[in-house]
C-alpha positions, 0 to 999 in steps of 0.5 A: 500500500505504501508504494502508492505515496511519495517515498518521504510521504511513505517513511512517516506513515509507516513510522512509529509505534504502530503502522497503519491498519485502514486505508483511511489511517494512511490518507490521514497520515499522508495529509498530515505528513504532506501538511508539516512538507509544505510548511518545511518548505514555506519556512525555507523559503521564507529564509531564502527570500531574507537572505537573498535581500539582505545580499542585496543590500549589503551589495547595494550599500557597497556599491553607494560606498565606492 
């Protein structure tokens, strides 16, 4: 059953105590699991953003210096 989920999706339903024994106990893992992905990246990408503005600032103030 596991093979019908992405692979890191896969590996949390099938951690902890106790795997999945309904169908509907791996769709409820899976979206839980795919939520706390997304967010992950949302986060990510978020310090991306931050990063890549402040070089540019920094790049723009030099600039103004010289």
């Amino acid at each position: 059953m596991m093979k019908i989920f992405r692979t890191d999706i896969a590996k949390q339903i099938s951690a902890g105590r106790s795997p999945p024994t309904l169908v509907a106990d791996c769709i409820n893992r899976a979206i839980r699991t795919e939520y706390w992905i997304n967010q992950d990246k949302e986060v990510r990408a978020q310090i991306f953003k931050v990063k890549k503005e402040k070089r540019a600032a920094l790049k723009q103030s030099q600039l103004k210096q010289n």
